[in-house]
C-alpha positions as CSV (number, residue, x, y, z in Angstrom):
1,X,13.0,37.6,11.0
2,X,13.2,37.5,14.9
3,X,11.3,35.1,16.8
4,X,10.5,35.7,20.3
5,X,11.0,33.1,23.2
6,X,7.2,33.2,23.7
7,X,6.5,32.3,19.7
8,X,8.9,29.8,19.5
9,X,7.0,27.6,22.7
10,X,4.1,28.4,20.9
11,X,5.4,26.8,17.8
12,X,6.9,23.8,19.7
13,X,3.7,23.4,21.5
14,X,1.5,23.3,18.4
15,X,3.7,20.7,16.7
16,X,4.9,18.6,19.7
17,X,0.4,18.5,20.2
18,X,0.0,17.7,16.4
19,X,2.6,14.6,16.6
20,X,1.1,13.2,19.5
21,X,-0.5,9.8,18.1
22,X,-4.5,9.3,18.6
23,X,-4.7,12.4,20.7
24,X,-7.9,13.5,19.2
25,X,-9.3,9.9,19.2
26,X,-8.3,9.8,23.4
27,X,-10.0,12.8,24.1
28,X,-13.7,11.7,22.5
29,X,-13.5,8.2,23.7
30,X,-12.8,9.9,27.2
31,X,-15.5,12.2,26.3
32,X,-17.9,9.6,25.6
33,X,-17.0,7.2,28.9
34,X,-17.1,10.0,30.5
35,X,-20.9,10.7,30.1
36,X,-22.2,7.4,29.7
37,X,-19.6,4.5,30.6
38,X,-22.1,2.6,33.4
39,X,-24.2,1.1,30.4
40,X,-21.0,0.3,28.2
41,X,-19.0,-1.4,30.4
42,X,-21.7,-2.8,32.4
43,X,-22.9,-4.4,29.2
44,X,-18.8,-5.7,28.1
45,X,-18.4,-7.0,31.7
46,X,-21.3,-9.2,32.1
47,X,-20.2,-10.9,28.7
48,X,-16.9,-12.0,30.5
49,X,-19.0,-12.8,33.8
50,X,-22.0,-14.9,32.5
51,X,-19.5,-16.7,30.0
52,X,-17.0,-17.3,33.3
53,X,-19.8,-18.9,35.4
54,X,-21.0,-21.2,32.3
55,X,-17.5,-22.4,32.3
56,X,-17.7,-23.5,35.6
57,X,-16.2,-20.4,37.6
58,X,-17.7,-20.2,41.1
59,X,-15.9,-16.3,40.9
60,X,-15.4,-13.7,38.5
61,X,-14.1,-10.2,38.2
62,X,-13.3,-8.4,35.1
63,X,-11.7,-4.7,35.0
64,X,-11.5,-2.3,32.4
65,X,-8.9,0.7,32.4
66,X,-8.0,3.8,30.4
67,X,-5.3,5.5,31.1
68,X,-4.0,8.6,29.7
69,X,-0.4,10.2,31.1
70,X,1.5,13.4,29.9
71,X,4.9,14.8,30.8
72,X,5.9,18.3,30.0
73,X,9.7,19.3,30.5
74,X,11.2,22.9,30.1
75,X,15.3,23.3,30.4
76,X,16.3,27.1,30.7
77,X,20.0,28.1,30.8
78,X,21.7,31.8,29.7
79,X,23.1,32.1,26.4
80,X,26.9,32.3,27.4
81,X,27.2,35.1,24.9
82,X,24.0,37.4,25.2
83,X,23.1,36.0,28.7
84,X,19.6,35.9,27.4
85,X,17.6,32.4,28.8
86,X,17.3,29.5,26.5
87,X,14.3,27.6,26.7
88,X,14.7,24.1,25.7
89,X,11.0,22.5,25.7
90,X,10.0,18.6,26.1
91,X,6.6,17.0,25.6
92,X,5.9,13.0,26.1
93,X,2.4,11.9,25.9
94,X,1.4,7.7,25.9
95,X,-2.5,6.1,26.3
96,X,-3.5,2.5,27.0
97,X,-6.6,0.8,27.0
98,X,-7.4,-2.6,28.1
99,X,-9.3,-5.4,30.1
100,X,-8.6,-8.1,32.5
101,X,-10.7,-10.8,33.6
102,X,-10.1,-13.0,36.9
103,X,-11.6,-16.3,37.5
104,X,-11.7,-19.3,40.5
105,X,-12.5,-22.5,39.4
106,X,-12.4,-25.2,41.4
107,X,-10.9,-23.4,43.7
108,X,-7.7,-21.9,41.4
109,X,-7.1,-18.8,40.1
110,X,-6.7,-18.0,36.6
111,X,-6.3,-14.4,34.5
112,X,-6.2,-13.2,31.2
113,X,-6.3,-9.8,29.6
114,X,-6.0,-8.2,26.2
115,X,-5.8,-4.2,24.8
116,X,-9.2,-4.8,22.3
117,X,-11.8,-3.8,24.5
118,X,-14.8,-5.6,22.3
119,X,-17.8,-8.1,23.0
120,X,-16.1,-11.2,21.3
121,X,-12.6,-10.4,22.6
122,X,-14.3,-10.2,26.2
123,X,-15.8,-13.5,26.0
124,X,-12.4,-14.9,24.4
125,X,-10.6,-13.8,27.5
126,X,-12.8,-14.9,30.0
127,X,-12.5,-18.5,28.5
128,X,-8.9,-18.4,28.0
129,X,-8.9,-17.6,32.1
130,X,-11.0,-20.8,33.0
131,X,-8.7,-22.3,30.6
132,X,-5.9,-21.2,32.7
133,X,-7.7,-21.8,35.8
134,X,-8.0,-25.4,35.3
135,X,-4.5,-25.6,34.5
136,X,-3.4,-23.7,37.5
137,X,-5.3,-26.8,39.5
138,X,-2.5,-29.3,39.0
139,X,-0.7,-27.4,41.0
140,X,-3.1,-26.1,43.7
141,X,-2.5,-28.0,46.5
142,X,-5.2,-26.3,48.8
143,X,-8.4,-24.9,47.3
144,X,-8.9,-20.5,47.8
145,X,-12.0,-19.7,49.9
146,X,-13.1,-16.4,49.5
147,X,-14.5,-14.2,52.5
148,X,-18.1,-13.0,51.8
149,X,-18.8,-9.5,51.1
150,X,-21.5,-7.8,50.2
151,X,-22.2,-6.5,46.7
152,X,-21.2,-2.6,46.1
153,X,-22.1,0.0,43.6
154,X,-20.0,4.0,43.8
155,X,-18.5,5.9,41.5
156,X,-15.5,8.1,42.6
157,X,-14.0,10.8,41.2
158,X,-10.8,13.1,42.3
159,X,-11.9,16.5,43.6
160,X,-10.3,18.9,41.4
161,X,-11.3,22.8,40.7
162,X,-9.7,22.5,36.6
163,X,-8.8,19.1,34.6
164,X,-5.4,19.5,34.3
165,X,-5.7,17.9,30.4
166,X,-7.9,20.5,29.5
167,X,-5.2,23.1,29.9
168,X,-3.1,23.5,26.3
169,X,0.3,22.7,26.1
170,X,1.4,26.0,25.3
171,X,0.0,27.3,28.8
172,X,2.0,24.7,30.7
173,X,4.9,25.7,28.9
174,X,4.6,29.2,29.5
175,X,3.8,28.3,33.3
176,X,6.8,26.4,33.4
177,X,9.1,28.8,31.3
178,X,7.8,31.5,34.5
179,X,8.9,29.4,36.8
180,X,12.4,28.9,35.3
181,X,12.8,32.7,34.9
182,X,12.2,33.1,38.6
183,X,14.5,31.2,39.6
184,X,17.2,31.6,37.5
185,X,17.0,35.2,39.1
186,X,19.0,33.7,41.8
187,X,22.6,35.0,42.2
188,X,25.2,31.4,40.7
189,X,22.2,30.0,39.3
190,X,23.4,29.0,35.5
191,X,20.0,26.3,35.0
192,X,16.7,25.7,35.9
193,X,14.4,22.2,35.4
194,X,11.1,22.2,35.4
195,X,8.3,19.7,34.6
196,X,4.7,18.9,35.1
197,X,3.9,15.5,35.2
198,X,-0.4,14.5,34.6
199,X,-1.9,11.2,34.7
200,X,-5.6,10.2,34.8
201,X,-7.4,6.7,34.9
202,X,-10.3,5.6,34.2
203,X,-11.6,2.1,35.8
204,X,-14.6,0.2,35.8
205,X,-14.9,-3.0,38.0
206,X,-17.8,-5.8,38.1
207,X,-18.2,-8.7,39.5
208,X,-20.0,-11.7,40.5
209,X,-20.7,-10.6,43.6
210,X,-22.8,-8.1,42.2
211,X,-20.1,-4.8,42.6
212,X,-19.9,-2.1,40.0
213,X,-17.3,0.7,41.2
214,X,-15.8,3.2,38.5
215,X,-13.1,5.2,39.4
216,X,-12.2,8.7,37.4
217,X,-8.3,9.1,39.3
218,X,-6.2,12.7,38.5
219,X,-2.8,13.0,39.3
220,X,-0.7,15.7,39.0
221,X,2.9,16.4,39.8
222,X,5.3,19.4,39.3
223,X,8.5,19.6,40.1
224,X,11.7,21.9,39.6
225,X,15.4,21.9,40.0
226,X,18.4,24.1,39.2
227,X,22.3,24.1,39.3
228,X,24.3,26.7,40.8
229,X,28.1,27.5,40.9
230,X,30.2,27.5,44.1
């Protein structure tokens, strides 16, 4: 049985997206920040800030980011018998989540953070950051004094006309495997490289100045390369 180039990225696209751990779990928690996060977070951040300022914190800050990041790679290079191209695909895909509260007391800094974004865990950290706060205060030798600012609420997000996540991976690959063909047209070229590189974040920020700024940040970038004999 023959298998085209076209079927085998298909096949490597299908099985490099089924290996990828807690894809399917990413995309609905995305999803689900995605249509309602201000009441979510608002709610996890004001845990960390009330239980800051009980301690004795004259400022607190928390932030909570998701971050999601996918690299696609393709390698084409002629068969040295056939001189047909050889597509040699590559797919990486990684996800954190996490929080970090920041506190002065007494004039001293003092963080903590921890990957399990939950209610207890929130006020855990924010102690364990007075905790190092008052630590820290051996040490300070001159007290921070933080310029006044006034209290901000936005929400940003990165123009874009398509999410580049919502594409599949077998349309990058074929996008990529185009690209390759092209220019491995060139007279000497024997390789192309080609890659797409995605990232997005997700960030909320509160604090007790009264701010609450999310930010939804794409980023995208391509990139190819190729060798050629002299």
């Amino acid at each position: 049985m023959t298998v085209t180039r076209r079927e085998f990225l298909k096949t490597c696209a299908v099985g490099a997206a089924a290996s990828l751990p807690g894809l399917a779990a990413w995309e609905e928690a995305l999803a689900a920040a995605a249509a309602t996060p201000d009441p979510v977070y608002r709610a996890l951040t004001a845990v960390a800030l009330d239980t800051a300022r009980s301690l004795g914190a004259t400022y607190a800050d928390m932030r909570v980011c998701r971050y999601r990041a996918q690299q696609i790679f393709l390698r084409s290079q002629p068969d040295p018998r056939t001189k047909a191209l050889n597509h040699v695909p590559g797919v990486n895909e990684s996800s954190r989540f996490g929080f970090g509260v920041r506190v002065l007391v007494n004039g001293t800094w003092g963080f903590a953070a921890s990957p399990k974004v939950e209610k207890d865990e929130v006020a855990r950290i924010a102690r364990e950051a007075v905790g190092v706060a008052k630590a820290n205060s051996a040490l300070q030798k001159a007290p921070v004094q933080l310029a006044p600012v006034k209290a901000a609420e936005a929400v940003w997000r990165t123009p874009f006309k398509k999410d580049p996540f919502t594409l599949s991976v077998g349309e990058k690959l074929a996008f990529l495997q185009a690209v390759n063909e092209e220019i491995c047209k060139a007279p000497k070229v024997f390789n192309a490289r080609s890659f797409l590189t995605q990232r997005t974040e997700h960030k909320f920020f509160a604090s007790t100045d009264g701010s609450y700024i999310e930010q939804f940040i794409q980023q995208i970038i391509p990139g190819s390369a190729c060798t050629a004999s002299c």
